[in-house]
DOLUM-336493 format. One record per residue (C-alpha): residue number from 0; residue in three letters; x, y, z. Coordinates in steps of 0.1 Angstrom, whole numbers, padded with zeros to 4 digits. Example, Ala and Ser with C-alpha at 12.3 -4.5 7.8 and 13.67 -1.06 7.14 Angstrom:
<nodes>
+-----+-----+-------+-------+-------+
!   n ! res !    c1 !    c2 !    c3 !
+-----+-----+-------+-------+-------+
!   0 ! Ala !  0123 ! -0045 !  0078 !
!   1 ! Ser !  0137 ! -0011 !  0071 !
+-----+-----+-------+-------+-------+
</nodes>
This chain:
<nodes>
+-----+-----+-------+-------+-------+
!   n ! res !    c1 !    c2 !    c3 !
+-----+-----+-------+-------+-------+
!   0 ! Unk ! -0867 ! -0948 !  0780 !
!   1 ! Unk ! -0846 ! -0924 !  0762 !
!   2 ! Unk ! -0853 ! -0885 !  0764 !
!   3 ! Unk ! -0832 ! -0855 !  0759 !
!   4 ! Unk ! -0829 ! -0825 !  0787 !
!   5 ! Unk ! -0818 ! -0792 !  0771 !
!   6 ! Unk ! -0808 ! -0765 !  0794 !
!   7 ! Unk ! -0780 ! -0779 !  0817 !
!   8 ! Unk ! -0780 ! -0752 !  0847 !
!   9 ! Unk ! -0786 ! -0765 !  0881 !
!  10 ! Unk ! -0820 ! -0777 !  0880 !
!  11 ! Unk ! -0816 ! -0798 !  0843 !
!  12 ! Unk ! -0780 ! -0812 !  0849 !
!  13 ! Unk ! -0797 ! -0828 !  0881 !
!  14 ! Unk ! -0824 ! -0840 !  0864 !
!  15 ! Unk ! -0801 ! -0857 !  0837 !
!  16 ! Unk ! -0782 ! -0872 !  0862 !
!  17 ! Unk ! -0812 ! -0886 !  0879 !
!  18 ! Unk ! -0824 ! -0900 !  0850 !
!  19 ! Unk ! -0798 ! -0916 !  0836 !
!  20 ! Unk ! -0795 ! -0931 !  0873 !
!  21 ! Unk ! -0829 ! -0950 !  0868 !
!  22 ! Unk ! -0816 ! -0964 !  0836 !
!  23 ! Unk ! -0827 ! -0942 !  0808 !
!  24 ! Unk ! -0812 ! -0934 !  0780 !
!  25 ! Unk ! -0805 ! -0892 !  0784 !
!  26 ! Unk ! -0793 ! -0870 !  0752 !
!  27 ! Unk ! -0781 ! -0835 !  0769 !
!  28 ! Unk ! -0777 ! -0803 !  0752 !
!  29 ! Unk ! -0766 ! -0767 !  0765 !
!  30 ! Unk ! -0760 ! -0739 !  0743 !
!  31 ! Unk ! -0726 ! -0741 !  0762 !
!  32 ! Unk ! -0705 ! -0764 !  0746 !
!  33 ! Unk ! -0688 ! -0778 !  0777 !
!  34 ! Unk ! -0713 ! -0786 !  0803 !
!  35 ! Unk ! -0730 ! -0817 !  0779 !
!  36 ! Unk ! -0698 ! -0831 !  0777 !
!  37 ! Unk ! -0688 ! -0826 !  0808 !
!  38 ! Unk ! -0721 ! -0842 !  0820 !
!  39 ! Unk ! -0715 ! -0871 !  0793 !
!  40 ! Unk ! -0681 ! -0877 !  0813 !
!  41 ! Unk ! -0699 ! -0885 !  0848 !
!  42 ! Unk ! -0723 ! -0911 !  0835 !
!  43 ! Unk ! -0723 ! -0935 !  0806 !
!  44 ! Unk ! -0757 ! -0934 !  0801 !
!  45 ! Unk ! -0756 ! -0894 !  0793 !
!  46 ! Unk ! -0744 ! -0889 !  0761 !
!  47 ! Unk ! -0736 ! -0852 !  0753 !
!  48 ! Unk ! -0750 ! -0834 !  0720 !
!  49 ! Unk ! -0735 ! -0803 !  0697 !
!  50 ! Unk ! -0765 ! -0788 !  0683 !
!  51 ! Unk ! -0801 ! -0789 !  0686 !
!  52 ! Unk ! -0802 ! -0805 !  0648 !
!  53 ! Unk ! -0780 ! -0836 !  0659 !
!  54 ! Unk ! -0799 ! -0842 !  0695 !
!  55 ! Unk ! -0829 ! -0847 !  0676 !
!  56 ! Unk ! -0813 ! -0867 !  0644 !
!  57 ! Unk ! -0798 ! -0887 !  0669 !
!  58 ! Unk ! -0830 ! -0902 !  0686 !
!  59 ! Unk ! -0859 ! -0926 !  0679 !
!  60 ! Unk ! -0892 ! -0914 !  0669 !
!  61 ! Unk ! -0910 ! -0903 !  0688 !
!  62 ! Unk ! -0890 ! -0882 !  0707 !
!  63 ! Unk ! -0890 ! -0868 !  0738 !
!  64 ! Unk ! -0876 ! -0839 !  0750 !
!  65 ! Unk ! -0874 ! -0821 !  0791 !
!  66 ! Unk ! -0871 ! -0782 !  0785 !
!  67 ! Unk ! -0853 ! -0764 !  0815 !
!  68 ! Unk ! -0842 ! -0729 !  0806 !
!  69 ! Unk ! -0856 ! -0691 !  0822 !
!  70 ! Unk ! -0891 ! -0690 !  0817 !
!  71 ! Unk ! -0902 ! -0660 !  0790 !
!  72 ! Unk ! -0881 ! -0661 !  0764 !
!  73 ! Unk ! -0853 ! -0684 !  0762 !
!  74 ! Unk ! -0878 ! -0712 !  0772 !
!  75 ! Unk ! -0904 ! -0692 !  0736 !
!  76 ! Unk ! -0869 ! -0696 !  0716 !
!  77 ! Unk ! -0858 ! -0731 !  0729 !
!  78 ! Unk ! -0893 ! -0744 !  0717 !
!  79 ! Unk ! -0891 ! -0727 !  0682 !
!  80 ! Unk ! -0861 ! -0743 !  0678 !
!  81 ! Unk ! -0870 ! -0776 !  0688 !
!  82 ! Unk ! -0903 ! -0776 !  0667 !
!  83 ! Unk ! -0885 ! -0770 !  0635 !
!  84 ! Unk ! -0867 ! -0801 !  0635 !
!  85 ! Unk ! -0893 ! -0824 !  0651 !
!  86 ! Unk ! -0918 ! -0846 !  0639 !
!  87 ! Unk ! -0956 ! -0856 !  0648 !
!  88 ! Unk ! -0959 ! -0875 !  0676 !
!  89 ! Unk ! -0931 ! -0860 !  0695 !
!  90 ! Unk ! -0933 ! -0843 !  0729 !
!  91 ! Unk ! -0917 ! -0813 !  0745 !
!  92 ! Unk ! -0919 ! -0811 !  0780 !
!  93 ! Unk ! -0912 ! -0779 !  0801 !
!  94 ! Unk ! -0903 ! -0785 !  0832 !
!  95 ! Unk ! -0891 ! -0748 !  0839 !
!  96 ! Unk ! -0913 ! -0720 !  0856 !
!  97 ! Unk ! -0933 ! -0708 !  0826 !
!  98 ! Unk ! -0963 ! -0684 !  0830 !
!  99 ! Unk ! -0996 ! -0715 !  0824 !
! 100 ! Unk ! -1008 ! -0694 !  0795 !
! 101 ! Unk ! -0978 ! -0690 !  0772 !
! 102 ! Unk ! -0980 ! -0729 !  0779 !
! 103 ! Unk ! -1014 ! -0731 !  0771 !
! 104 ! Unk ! -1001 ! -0713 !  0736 !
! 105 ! Unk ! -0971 ! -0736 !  0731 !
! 106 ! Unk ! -0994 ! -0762 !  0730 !
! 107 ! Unk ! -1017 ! -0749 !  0707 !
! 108 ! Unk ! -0988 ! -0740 !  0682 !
! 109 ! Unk ! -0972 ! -0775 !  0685 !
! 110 ! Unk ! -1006 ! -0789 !  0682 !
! 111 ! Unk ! -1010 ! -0776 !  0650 !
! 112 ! Unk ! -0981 ! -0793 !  0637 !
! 113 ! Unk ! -0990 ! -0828 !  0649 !
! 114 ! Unk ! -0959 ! -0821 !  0681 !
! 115 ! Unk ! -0972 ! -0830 !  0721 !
! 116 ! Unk ! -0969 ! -0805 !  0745 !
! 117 ! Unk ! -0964 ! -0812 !  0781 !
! 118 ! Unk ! -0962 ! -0785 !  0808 !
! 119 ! Unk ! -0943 ! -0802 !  0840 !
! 120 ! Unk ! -0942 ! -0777 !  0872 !
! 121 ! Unk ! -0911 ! -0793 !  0890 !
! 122 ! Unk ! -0906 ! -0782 !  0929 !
! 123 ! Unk ! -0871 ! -0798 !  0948 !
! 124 ! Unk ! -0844 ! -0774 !  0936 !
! 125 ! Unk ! -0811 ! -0782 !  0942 !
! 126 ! Unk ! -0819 ! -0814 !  0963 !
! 127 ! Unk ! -0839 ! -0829 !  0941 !
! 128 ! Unk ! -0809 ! -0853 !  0928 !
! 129 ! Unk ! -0809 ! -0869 !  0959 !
! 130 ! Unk ! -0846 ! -0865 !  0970 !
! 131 ! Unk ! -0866 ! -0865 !  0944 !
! 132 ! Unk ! -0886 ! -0841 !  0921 !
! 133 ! Unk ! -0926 ! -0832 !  0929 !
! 134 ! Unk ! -0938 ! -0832 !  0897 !
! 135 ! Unk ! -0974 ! -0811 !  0888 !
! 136 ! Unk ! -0978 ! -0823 !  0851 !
! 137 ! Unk ! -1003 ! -0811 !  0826 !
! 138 ! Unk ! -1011 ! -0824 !  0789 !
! 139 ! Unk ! -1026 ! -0849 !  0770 !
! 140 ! Unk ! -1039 ! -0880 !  0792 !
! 141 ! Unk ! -1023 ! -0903 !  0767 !
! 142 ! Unk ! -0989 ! -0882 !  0766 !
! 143 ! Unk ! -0987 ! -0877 !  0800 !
! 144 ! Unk ! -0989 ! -0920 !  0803 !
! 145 ! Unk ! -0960 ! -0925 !  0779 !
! 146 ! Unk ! -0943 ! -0902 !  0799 !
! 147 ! Unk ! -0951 ! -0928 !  0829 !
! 148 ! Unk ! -0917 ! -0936 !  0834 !
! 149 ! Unk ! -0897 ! -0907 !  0834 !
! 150 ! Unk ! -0916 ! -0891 !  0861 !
! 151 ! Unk ! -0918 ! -0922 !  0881 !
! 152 ! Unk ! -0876 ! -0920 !  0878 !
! 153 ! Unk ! -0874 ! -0885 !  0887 !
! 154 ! Unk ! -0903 ! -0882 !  0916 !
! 155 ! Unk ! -0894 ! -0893 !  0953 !
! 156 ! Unk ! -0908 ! -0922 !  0947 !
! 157 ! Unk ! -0930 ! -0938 !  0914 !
! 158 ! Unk ! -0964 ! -0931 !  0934 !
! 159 ! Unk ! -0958 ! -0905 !  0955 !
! 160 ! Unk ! -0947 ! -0869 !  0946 !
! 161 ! Unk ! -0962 ! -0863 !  0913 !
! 162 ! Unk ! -0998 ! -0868 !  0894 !
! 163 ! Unk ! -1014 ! -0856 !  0861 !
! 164 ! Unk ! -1033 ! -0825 !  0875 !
! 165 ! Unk ! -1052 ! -0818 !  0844 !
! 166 ! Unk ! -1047 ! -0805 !  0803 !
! 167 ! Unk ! -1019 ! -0783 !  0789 !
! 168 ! Unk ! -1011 ! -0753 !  0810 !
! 169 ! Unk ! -1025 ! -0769 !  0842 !
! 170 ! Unk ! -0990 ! -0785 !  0856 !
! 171 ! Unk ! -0977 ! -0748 !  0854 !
! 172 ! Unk ! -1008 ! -0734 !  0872 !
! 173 ! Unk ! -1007 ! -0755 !  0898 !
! 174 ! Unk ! -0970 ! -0750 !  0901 !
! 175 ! Unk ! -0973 ! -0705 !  0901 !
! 176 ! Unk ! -0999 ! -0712 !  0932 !
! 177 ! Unk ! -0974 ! -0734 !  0947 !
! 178 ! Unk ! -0950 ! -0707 !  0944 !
! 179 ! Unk ! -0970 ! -0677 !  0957 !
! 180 ! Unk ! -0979 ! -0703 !  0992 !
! 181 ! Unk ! -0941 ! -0707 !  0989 !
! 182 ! Unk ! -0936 ! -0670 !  0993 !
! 183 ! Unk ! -0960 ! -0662 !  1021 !
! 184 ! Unk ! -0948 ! -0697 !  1042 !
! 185 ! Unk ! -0908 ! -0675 !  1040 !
! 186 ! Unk ! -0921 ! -0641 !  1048 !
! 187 ! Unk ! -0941 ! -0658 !  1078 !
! 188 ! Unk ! -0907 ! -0673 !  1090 !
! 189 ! Unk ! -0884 ! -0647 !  1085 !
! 190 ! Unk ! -0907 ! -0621 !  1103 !
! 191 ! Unk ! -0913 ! -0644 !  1135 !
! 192 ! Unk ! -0876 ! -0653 !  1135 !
! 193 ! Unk ! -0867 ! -0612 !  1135 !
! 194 ! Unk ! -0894 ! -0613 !  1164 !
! 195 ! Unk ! -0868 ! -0635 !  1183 !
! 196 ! Unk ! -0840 ! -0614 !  1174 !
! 197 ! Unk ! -0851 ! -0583 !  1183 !
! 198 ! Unk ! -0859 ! -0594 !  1218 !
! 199 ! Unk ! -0821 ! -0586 !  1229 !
! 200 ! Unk ! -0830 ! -0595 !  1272 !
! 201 ! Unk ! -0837 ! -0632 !  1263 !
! 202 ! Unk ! -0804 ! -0634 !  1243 !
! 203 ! Unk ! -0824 ! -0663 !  1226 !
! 204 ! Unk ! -0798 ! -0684 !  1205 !
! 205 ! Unk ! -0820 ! -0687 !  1170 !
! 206 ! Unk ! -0809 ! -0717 !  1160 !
! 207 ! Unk ! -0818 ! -0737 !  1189 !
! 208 ! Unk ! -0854 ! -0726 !  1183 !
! 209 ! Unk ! -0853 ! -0737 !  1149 !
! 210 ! Unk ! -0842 ! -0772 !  1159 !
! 211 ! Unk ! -0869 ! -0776 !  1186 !
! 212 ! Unk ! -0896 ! -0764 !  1163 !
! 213 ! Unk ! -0881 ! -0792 !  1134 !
! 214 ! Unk ! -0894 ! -0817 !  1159 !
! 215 ! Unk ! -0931 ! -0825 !  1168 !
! 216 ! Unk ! -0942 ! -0789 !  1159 !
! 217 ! Unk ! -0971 ! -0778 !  1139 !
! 218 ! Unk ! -0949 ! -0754 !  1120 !
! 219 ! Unk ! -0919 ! -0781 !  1111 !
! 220 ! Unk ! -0917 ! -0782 !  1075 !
! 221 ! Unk ! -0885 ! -0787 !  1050 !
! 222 ! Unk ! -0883 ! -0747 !  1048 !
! 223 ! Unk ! -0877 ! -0746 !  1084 !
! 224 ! Unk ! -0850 ! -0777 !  1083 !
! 225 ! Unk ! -0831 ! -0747 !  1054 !
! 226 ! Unk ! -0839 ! -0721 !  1084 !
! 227 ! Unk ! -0819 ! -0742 !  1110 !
! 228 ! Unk ! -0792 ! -0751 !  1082 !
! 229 ! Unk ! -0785 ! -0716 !  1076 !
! 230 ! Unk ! -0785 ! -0708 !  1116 !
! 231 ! Unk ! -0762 ! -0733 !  1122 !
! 232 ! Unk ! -0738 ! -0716 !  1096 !
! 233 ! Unk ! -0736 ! -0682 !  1107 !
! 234 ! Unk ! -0765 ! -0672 !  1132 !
! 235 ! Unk ! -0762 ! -0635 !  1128 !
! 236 ! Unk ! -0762 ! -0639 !  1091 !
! 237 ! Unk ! -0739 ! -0616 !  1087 !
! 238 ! Unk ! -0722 ! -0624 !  1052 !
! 239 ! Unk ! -0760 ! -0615 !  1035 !
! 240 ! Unk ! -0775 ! -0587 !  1022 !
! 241 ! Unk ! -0813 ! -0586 !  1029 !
! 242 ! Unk ! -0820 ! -0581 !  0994 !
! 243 ! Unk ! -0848 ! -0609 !  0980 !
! 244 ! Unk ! -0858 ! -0616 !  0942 !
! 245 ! Unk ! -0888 ! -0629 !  0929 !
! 246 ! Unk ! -0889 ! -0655 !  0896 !
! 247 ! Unk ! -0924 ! -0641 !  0887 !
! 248 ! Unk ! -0948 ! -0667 !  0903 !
! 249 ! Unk ! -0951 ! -0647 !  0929 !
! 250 ! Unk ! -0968 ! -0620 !  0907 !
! 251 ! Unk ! -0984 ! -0642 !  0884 !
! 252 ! Unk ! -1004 ! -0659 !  0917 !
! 253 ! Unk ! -1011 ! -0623 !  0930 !
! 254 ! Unk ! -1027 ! -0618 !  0894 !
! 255 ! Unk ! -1044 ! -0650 !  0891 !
! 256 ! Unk ! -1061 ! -0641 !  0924 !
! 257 ! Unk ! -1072 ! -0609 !  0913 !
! 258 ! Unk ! -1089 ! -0620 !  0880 !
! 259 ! Unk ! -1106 ! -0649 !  0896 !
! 260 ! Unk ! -1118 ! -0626 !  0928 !
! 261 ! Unk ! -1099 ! -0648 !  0954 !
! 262 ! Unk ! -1088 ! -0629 !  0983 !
! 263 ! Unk ! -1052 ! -0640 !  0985 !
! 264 ! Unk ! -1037 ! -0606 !  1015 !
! 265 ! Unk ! -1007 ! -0632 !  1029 !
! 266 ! Unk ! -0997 ! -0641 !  0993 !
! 267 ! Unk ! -0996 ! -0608 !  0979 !
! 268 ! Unk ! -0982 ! -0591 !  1011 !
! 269 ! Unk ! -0956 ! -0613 !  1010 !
! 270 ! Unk ! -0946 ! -0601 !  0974 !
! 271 ! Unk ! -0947 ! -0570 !  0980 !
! 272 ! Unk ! -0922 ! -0571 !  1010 !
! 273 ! Unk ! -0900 ! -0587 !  0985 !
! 274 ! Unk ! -0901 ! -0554 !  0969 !
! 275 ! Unk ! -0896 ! -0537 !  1002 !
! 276 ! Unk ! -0861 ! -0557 !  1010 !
! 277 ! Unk ! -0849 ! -0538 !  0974 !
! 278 ! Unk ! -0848 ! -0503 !  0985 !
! 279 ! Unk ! -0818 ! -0490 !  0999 !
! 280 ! Unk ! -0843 ! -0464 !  1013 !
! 281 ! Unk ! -0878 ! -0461 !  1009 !
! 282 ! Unk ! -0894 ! -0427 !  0995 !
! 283 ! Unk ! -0926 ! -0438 !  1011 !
! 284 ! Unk ! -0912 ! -0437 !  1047 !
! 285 ! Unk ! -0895 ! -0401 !  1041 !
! 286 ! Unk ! -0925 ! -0392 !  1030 !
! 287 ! Unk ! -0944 ! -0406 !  1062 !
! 288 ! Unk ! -0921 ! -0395 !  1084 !
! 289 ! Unk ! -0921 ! -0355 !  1068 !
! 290 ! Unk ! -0965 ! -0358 !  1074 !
! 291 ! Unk ! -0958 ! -0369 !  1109 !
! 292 ! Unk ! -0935 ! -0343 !  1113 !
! 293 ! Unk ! -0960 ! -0314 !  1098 !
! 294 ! Unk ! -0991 ! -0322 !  1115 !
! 295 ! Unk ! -0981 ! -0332 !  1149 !
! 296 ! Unk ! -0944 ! -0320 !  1155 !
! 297 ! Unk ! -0932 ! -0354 !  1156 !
! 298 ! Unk ! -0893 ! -0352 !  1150 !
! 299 ! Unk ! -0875 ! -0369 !  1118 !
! 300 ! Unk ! -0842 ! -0384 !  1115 !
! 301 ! Unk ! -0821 ! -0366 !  1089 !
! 302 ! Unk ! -0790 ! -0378 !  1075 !
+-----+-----+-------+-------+-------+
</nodes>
């Protein structure tokens, strides 16, 4: 099948690769104009694109097209620049981590001008080359059919690891909640692994636990096979700063729960330590410390 992957970062240069692996024919385009070509030289079935204009002059109609730039908007402005030069009965696909209801509007927009829309959450990061992709797809029943083969190709295998969850916007829904369990399965492991840490009279060696629990244990999972990985390469950690982002599913989840009156404490908790890790030093706990202080005599560390 051939389909074009704009947006060559770590995610969509893997993708490419995988797909031209299973035998498709893969256009790729990133608005730097050395990584298509440089991803053109590894495979023959890549072939490497200039401009947005000559990708899509260069295929057969219909088209389609895989979408993996920054949610917000690079992914707004990759799809207005796509939809000016296609044609009805094409399909963008975002496979990024785009908020489900500026997909649900994308696919209204390109509705209206006779273009598919196809909203493709896509979990596997960095070892998804290898592994496989798990692919939460949204769109069109018939859309998402044609589209058969590419997810087959790119999911760990061509009946297990993705499915058609439901219409536009859906795929990215399911993919924010998958995120927000995401962040409250790493808080849940990081705070019982400090647990260990801080008991200094056991002198517990961390990454032996990790490779005990990795077998037969109810709390093995692939996020605790990256825990022992990173153990094994420096066990006190020492070379990282306890500083943790968020993308924005996190939020959007915490949101979503809100407006749907779903009680979602581990999710949002977990969010909010993220927030926590950021400050250098936290106003609040001055400030708790100082009431402490004031109506019981409790002393306070100064600096």
């Amino acid at each position: 099948m051939e389909i074009a992957v704009i947006g060559l970062g770590r995610m969509g240069a893997n993708i490419a690769r995988r797909l031209a692996r299973g035998g498709h024919d893969v256009f790729a385009y990133d608005r730097s104009p050395v990584i298509a070509p440089a991803l053109a030289g590894e495979h023959p079935q890549i072939r490497a694109a200039r401009t947005i204009t000559g990708l899509v002059k260069g295929m057969i109609k219909p088209r389609h097209l895989w979408v993996m730039v920054p949610a917000g908007k690079a992914t707004d402005s990759a799809i207005r620049d796509l939809a000016k030069s296609l044609s009805r009965g094409d399909v963008i696909i975002d496979g990024g981590n785009s908020n489900f209801r500026d997909s649900m509007e994308h696919a209204k927009s390109l509705g209206r001008k006779g273009i598919h829309f196809v909203d493709t959450g896509t979990s596997g990061g960095i070892r998804g080359l290898q592994e496989g992709y798990s692919l939460m797809v949204g769109g069109e029943s018939s859309v998402v059919e044609r589209l058969r083969p590419v997810f087959e190709t790119l999911a760990p295998s061509p009946k297990r690891g993705w499915g058609h969850v439901g219409p536009e916007g859906s795929g990215h829904f399911v993919k924010m909640v998958h995120n927000g369990i995401e962040y409250g399965l790493m808080q849940a492991y990081a705070e019982g692994f400090e647990i260990l840490q801080a008991r200094k009279d056991f002198d517990l060696d961390l990454h032996q636990v990790a490779e005990i629990w990795r077998s037969g244990s109810v709390v093995r999972s692939w996020l605790l096979d990256l825990v022992a990985e990173s153990l094994s390469e420096d066990r006190e950690l020492s070379g990282i700063k306890g500083w943790v982002a968020d993308s924005g599913e996190g939020r959007w989840t915490a949101f979503e729960a809100i407006n749907e009156d779903v009680p979602a404490p581990v999710i949002t908790l977990a969010l909010m330590m993220r927030f926590v890790s950021r400050q250098d030093e936290s106003y609040a706990a001055k400030l708790l410390a100082a009431m402490r202080n004031k109506f019981g005599g409790h002393p306070v560390k100064t600096k």
